[in-house]
C-alpha positions as CSV (number, residue, x, y, z in Angstrom):
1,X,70.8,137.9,222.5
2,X,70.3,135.5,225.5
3,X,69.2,137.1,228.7
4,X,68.8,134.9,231.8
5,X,66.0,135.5,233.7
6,X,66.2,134.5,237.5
7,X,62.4,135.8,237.8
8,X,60.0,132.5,238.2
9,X,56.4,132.4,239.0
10,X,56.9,129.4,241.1
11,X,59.4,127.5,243.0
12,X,60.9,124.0,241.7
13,X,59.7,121.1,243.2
14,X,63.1,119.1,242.8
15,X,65.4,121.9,244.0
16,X,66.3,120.1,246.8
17,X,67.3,116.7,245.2
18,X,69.1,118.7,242.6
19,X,71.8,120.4,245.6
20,X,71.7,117.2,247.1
21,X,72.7,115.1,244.0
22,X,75.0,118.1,242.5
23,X,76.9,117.7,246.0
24,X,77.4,113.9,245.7
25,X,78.2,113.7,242.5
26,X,80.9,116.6,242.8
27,X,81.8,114.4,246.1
28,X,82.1,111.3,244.1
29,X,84.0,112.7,241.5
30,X,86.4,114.2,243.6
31,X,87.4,111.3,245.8
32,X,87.6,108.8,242.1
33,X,89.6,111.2,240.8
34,X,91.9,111.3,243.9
35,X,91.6,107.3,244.4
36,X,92.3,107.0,240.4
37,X,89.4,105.3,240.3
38,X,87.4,105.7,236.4
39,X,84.6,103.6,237.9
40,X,83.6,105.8,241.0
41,X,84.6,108.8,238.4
42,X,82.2,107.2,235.9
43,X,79.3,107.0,238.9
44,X,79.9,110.2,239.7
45,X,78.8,111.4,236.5
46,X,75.7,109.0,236.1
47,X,74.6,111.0,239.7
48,X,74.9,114.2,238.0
49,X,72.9,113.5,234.6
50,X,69.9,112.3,237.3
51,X,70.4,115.6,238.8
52,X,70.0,117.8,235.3
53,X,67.0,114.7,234.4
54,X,65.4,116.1,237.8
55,X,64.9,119.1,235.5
56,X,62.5,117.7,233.0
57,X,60.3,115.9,235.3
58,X,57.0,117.9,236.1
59,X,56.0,119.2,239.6
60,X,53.8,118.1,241.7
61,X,49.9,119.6,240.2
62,X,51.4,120.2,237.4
63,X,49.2,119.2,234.1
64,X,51.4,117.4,231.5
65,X,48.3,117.1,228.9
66,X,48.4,120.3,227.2
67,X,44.8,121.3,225.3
C-alpha cells in the first residue's frame, strides 16, 4: 500500500518557481481554452511540464555524484 508522506527533512529549493509556473500555466490554459486558442492551450501545457521538471533538478549543495 502507498502512504504519502508530507514529512521532509528539508525544504525544496524550487517550491517557489513550481506555484509560480503551476499558476501561469493553469492561467494560460484557462484564457486558450476560453479564447479557443490550441496554441496558447498547447503553451500552457509546455509551462506546466517545466514545473513537474523543476522536480528532478537538485538543490542548491546538493551532491549529485553518489559514492
Amino acid at each position: 500500500m502507498f502512504f504519502a508522506s508530507r514529512r521532509r527533512q528539508d525544504s525544496d529549493p524550487h517550491l517557489d518557481w513550481k506555484v509560480r509556473l503551476f499558476f501561469i500555466g493553469a492561467f494560460l490554459a484557462a484564457v486558450g481554452i476560453a479564447a479557443e486558442r490550441a496554441w496558447l492551450v498547447v503553451a500552457a501545457i509546455v509551462v506546466l511540464f517545466i514545473g513537474v521538471g523543476l522536480r528532478f533538478l537538485p538543490g542548491p549543495g546538493e551532491d549529485t555524484d553518489e559514492p
